[in-house]
C-alpha positions, 0 to 999 in steps of 0.5 A: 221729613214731616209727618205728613210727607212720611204717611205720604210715602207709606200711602204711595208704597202701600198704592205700588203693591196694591197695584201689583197685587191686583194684577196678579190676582187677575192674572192668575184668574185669566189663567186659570179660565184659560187652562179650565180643561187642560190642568187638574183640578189640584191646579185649578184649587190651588189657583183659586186659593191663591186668588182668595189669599191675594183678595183678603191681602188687597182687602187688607192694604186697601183698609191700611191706606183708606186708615192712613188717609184718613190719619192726613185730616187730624194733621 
């Protein structure tokens, strides 16, 4: 396998977990909206924790891939 077909692959891996990623962090905010005056504040903490975390992992899978395509012009 090429090293353009390798980098390829690594941009379609890091695309499938952005993607889930995402809709994880937007679920988790839906739920958190919609359970606003049914759960403790703990939980409603804890949720936009996660959130936050999930952002900086999506942020940082985006840097990687932005990174990896440009890499695919020097090839």
């Amino acid at each position: 396998m090429g090293k353009m077909d390798e980098i390829k692959e690594e941009i379609g891996w890091l695309k499938l977990w952005l993607g889930i990623l995402i809709v994880t962090m937007f679920s988790m905010i839906g739920w958190g909206i919609s359970h606003i005056g049914s759960i403790s504040n703990g939980m409603l903490w804890l949720d936009g924790i996660a959130v936050v975390i999930i952002a900086g992992i999506v942020a940082r899978i985006n840097f990687v891939a932005i990174k990896k395509i440009r890499s695919l012009k020097d090839l």
